[in-house]
N, CA and C of each residue as an Amber inpcrd file, in Angstrom:
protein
   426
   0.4530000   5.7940000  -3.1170000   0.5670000   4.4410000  -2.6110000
   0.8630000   4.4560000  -1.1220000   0.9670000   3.0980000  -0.1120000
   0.8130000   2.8980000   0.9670000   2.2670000   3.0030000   1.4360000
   2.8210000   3.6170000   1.9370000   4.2180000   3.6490000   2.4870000
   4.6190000   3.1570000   3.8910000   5.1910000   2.0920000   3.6060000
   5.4040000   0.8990000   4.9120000   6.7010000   0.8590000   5.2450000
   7.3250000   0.8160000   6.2220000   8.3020000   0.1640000   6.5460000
   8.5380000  -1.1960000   5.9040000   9.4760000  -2.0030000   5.8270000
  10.0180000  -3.2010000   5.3230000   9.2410000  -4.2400000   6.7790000
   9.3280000  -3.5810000   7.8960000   8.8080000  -4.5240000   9.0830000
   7.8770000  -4.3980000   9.6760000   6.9820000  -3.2920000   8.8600000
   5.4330000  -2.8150000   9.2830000   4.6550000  -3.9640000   9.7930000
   4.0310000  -4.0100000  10.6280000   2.8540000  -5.1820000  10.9950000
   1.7020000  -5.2190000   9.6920000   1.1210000  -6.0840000   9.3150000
   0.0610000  -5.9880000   8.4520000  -1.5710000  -5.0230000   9.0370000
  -1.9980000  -4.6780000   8.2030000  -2.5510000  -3.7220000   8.5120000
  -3.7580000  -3.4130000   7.5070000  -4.9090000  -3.0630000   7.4870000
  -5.6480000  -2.1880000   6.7640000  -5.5230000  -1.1370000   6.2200000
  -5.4590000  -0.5580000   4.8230000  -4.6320000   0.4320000   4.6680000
  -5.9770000   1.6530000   4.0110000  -6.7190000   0.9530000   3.4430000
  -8.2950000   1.6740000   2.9180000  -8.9700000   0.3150000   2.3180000
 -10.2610000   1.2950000   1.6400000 -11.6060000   0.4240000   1.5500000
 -11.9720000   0.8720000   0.4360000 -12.3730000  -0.0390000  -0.0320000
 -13.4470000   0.0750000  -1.5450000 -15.1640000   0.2460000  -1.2580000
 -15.2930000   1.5190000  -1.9850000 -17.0960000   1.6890000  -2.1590000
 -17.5300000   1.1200000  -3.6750000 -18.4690000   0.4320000  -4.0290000
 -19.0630000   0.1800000  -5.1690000 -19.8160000   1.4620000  -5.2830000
 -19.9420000   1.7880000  -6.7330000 -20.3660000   2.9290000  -7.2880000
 -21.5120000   2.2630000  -8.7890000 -22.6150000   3.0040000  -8.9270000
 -22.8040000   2.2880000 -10.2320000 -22.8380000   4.0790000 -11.1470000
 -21.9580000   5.1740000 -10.7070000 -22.0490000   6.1820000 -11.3040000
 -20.7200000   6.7730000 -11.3210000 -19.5560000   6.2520000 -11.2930000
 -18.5370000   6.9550000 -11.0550000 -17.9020000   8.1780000 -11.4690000
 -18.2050000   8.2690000 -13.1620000 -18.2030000   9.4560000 -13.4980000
 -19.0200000  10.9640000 -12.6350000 -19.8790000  10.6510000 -12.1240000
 -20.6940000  11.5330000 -11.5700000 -20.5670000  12.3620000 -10.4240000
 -19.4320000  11.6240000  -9.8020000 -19.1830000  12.2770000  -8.3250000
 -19.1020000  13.1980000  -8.8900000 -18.8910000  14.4340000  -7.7010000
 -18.8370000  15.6760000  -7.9520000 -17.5090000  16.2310000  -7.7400000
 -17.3290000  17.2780000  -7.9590000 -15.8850000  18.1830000  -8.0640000
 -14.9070000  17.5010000  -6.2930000 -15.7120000  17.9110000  -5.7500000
 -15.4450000  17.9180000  -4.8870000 -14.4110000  16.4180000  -3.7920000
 -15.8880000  15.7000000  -4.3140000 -15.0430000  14.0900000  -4.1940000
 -13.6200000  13.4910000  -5.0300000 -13.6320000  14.3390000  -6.4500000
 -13.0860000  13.9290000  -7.5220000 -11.5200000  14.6420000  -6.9500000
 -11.3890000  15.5080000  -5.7550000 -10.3650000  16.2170000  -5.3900000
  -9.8990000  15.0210000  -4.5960000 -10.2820000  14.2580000  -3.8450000
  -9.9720000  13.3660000  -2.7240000  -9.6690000  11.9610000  -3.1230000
 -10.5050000  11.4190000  -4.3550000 -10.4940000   9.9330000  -4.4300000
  -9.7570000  10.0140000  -5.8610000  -9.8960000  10.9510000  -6.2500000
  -9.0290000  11.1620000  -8.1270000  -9.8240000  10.7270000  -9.3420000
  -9.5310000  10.5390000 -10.2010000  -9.9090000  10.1840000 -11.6000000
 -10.6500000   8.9890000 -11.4790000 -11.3350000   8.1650000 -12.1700000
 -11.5530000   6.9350000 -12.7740000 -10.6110000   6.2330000 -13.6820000
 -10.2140000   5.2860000 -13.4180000  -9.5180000   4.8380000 -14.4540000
  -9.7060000   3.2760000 -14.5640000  -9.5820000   3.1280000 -15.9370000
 -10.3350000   1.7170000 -17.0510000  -9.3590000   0.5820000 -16.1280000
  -9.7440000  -0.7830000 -15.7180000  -8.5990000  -1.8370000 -15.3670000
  -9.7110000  -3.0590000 -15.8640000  -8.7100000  -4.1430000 -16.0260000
  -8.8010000  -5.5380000 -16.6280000  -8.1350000  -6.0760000 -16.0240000
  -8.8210000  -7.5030000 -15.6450000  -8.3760000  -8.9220000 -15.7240000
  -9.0020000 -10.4000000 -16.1160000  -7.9970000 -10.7150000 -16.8240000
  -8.5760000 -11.8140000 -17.2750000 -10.1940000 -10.9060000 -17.9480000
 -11.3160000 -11.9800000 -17.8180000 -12.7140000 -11.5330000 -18.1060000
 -13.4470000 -10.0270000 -17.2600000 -12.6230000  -9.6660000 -16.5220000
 -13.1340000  -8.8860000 -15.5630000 -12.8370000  -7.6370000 -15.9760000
 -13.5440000  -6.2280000 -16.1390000 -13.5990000  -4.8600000 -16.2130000
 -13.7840000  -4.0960000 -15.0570000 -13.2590000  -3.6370000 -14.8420000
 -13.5950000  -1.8580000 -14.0170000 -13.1440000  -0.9300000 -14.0800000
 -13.5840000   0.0910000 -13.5110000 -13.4860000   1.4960000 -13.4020000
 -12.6560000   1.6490000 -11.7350000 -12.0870000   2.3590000 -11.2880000
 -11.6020000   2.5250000 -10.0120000 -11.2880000   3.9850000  -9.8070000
 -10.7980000   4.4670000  -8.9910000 -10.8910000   6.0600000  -8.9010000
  -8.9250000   5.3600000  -8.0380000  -8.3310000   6.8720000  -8.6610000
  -7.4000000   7.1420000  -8.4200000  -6.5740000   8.2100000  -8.3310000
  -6.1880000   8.7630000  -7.1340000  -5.7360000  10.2770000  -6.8090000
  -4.3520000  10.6850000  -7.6290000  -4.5150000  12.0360000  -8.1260000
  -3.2150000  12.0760000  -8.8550000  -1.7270000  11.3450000  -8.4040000
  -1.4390000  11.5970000  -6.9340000  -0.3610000  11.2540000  -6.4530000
  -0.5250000  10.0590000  -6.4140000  -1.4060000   8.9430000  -6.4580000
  -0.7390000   7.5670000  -5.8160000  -1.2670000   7.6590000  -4.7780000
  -1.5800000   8.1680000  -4.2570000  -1.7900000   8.2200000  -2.0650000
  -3.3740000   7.3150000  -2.0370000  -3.3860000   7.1220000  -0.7400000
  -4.6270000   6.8660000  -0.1680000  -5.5710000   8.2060000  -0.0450000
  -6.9910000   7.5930000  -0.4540000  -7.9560000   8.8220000  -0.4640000
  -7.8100000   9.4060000   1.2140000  -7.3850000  10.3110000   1.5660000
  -7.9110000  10.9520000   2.6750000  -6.8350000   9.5610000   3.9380000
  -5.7920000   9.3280000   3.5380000  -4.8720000   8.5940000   4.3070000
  -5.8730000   6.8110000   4.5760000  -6.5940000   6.5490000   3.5000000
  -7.1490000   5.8360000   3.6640000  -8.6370000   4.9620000   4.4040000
  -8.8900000   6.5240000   4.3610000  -9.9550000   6.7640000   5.8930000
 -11.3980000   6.8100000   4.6080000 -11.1150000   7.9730000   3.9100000
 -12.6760000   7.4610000   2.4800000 -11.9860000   6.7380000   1.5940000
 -12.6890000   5.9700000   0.9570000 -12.8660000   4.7740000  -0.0430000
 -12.6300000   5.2820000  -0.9760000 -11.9730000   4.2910000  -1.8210000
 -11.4670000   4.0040000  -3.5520000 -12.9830000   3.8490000  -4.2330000
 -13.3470000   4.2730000  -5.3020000 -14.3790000   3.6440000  -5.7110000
 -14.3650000   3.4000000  -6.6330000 -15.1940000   2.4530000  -7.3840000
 -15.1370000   1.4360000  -8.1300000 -16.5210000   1.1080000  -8.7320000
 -16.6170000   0.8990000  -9.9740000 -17.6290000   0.3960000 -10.5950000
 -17.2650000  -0.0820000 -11.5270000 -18.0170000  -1.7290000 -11.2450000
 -17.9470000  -2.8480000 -12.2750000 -18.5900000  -2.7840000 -13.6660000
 -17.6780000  -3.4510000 -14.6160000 -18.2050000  -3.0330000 -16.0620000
 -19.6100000  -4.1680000 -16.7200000 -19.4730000  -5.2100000 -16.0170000
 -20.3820000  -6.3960000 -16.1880000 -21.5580000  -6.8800000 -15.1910000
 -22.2040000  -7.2120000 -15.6220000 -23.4770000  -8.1250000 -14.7680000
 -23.0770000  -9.4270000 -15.3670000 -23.7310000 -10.3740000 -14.6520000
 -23.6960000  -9.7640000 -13.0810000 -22.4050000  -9.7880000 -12.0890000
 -22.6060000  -9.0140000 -10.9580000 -21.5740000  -8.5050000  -9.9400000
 -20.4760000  -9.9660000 -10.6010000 -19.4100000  -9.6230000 -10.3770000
 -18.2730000 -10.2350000 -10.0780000 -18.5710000 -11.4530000  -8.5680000
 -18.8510000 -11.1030000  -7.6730000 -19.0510000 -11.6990000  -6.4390000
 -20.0920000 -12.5140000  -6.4160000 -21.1290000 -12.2270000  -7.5990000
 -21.9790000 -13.2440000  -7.6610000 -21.8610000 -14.8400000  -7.7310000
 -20.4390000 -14.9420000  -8.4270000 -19.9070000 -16.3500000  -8.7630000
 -19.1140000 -17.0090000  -8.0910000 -18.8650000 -16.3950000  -7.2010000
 -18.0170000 -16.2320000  -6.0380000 -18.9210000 -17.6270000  -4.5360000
 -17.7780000 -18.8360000  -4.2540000 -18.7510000 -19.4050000  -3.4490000
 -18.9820000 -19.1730000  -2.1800000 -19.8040000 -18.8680000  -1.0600000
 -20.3340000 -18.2380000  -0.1270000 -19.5170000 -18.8850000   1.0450000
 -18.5190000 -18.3550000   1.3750000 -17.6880000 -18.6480000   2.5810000
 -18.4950000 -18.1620000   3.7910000 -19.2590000 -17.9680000   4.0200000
 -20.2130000 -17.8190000   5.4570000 -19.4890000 -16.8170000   6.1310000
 -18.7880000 -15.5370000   5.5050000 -18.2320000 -14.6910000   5.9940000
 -18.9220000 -13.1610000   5.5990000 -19.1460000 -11.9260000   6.4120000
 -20.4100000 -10.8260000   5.9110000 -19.1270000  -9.8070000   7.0120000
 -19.3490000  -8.8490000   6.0370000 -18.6180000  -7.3050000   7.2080000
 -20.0340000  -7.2490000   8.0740000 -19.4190000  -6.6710000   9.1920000
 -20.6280000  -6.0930000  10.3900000 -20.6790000  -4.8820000  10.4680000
 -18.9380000  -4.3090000  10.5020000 -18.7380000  -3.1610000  10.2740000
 -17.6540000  -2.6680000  10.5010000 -17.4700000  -1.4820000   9.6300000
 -16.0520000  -0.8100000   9.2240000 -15.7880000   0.4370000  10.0900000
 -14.7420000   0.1620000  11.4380000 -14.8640000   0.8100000  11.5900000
 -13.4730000   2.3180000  11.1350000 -14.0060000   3.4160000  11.1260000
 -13.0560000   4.2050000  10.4060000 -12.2740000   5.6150000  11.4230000
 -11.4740000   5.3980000  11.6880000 -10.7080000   6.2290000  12.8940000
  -9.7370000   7.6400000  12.1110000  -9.9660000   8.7550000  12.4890000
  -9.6780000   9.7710000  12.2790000  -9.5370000  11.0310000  12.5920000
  -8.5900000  12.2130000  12.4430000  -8.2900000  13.1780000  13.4550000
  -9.7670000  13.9280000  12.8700000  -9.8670000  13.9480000  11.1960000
 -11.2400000  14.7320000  10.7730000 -12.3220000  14.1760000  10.3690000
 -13.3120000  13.0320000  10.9250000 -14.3580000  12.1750000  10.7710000
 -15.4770000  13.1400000  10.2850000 -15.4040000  14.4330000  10.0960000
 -16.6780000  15.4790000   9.8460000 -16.5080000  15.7810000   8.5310000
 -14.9820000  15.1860000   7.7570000 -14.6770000  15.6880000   6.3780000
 -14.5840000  13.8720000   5.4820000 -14.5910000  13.1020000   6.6110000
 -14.8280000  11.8710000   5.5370000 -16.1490000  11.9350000   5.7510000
 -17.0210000  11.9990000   6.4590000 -18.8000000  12.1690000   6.7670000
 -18.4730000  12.6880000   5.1490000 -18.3410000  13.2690000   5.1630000
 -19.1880000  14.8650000   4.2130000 -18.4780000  14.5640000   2.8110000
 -17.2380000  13.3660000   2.3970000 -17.3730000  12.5880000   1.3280000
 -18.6010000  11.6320000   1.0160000 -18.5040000  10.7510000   2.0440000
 -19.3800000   9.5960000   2.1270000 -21.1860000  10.1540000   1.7530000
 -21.5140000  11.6710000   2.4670000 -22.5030000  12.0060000   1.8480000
 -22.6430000  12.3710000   0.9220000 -21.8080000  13.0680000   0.1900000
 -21.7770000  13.4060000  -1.2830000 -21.5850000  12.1870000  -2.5940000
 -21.3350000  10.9630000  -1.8470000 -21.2580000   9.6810000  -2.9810000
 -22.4900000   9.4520000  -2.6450000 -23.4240000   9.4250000  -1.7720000
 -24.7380000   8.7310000  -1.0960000 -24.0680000   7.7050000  -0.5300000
 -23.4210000   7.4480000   0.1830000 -22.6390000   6.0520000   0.5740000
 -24.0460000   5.6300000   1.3320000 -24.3000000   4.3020000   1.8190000
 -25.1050000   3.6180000   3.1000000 -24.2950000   2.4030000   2.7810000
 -24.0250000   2.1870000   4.1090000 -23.1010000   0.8380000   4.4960000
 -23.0530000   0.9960000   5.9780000 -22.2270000   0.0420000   6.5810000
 -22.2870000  -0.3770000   7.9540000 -20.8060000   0.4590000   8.4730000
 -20.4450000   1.5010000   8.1500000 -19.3780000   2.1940000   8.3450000
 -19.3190000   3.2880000   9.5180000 -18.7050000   2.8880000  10.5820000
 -18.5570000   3.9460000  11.7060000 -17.2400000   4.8610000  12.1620000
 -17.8670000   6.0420000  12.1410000 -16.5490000   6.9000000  12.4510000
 -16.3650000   7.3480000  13.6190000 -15.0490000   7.4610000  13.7790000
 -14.7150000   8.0370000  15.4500000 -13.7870000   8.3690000  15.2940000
 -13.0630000  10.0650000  15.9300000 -12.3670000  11.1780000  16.3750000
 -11.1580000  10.6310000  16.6600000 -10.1800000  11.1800000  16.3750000
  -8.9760000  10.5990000  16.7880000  -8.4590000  12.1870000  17.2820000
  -7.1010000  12.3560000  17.5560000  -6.5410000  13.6510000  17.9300000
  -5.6970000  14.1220000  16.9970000  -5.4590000  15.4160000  16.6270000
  -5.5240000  16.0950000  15.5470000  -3.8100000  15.7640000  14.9610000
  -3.0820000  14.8210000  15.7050000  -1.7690000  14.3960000  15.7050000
  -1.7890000  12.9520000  15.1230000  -2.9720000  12.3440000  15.5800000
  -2.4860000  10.8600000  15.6850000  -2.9760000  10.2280000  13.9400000
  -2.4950000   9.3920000  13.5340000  -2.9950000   8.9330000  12.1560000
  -3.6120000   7.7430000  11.7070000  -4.4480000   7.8200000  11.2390000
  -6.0850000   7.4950000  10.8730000  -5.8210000   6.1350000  10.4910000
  -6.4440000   5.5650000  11.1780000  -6.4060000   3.3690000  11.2260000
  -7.7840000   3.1510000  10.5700000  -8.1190000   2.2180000   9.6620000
  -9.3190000   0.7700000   9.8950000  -9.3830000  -0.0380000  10.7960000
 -10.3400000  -0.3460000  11.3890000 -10.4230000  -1.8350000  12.0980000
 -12.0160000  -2.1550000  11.5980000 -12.0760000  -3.7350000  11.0560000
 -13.3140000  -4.2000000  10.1110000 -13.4470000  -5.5140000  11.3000000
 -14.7000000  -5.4170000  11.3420000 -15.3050000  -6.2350000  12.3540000
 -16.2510000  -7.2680000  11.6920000 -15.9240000  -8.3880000  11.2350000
 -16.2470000  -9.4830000  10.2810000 -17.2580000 -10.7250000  10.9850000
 -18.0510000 -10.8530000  10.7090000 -18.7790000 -12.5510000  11.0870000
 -18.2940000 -13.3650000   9.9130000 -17.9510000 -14.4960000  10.7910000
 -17.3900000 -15.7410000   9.6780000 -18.2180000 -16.9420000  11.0500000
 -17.7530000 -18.2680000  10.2240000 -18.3780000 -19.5760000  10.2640000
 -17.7730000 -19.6970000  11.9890000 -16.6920000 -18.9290000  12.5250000
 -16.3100000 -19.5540000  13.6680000 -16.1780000 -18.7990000  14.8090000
 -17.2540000 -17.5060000  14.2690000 -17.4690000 -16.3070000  15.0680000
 -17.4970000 -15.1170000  14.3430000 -17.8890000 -13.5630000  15.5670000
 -17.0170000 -12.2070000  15.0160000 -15.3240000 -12.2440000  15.1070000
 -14.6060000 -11.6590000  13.8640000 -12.8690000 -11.2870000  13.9060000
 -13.3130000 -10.1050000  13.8330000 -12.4380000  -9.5940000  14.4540000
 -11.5080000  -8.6330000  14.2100000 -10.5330000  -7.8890000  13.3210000
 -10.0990000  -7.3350000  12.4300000  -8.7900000  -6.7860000  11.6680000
  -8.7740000  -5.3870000  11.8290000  -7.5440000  -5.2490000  11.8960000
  -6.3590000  -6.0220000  12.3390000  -6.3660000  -6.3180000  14.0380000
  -5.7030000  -7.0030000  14.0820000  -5.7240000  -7.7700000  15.7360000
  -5.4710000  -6.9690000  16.5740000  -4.8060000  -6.1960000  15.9630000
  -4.0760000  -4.6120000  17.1050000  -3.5590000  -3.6310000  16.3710000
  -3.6790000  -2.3900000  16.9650000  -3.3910000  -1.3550000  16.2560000
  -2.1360000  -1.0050000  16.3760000  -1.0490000  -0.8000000  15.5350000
   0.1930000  -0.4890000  16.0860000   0.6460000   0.5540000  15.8340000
C-alpha cells in the first residue's frame, strides 16, 4: 500500500492497465504487479493484480492490471463528461525496466517515460483534456 504522511499533498500514486488476459502475463511481470485477484461490487466483477506485499507495482511507476468480468465495459454506461487522458506521464530513476514491463503486457497507450536520478523517487503527472481545457495532475510535484 501507499505510505503517506498524515499531511502529504494529494498526489498520484499509480495507474491501472486494462488487460483482457490477465492470467497470461508472464513470470516475469507476475514478479512486479503480483497475483490476480477476484473483486466485486455491487453488479460489477474483476480481476486486478496484486503484489504480495501490498506495495505499488514498481513504486507506482507500472500499472495494476485489471480485467473486467462483464460486457459490456463498465465505462460504457458511464455519461460522457467531455474529459479523455492525453497522456501519462511516468517519471523514474529506471524507465528501461518499466519500458520492458509495459512491453511484455503489449501495453499501447499514450504513456511517456522520463529518467529521473538514481536517488530521486518516481512521480505521475496525467495530462487530461476536459470541457474547460488541458489539466494537469497533480498541480505540483512535491
Amino acid at each position: 500500500m501507499d505510505q503517506l504522511a498524515v499531511d502529504a499533498p494529494a498526489r498520484l500514486a499509480t495507474w491501472v492497465a486494462r488487460t483482457d488476459d490477465i492470467h497470461g502475463m508472464s513470470e516475469a511481470c507476475r514478479a512486479i504487479v503480483g497475483d490476480a485477484e477476484p473483486m466485486t461490487r455491487g453488479s460489477l466483477s474483476w480481476q486486478i493484480t496484486i503484489p504480495a506485499d501490498g506495495s505499488l507495482p514498481l513504486n507506482g511507476s507500472a500499472p495494476t492490471l485489471i480485467q473486467w468480468e462483464q460486457t459490456p465495459h463498465p465505462a460504457s454506461v458511464m455519461v460522457d463528461q467531455g474529459c479523455s487522458l492525453v497522456a501519462l506521464a511516468v517519471f523514474d530513476p529506471d524507465p528501461e525496466k518499466v519500458q520492458a514491463l509495459l512491453t511484455a503486457i503489449n501495453f499501447s497507450g499514450v504513456v511517456r517515460l522520463h529518467a529521473l536520478g538514481a536517488a530521486s523517487a518516481p512521480y505521475l503527472v496525467a495530462h487530461i483534456q476536459t470541457p474547460e481545457g488541458l489539466k494537469t495532475l497533480p498541480i505540483s510535484n512535491a
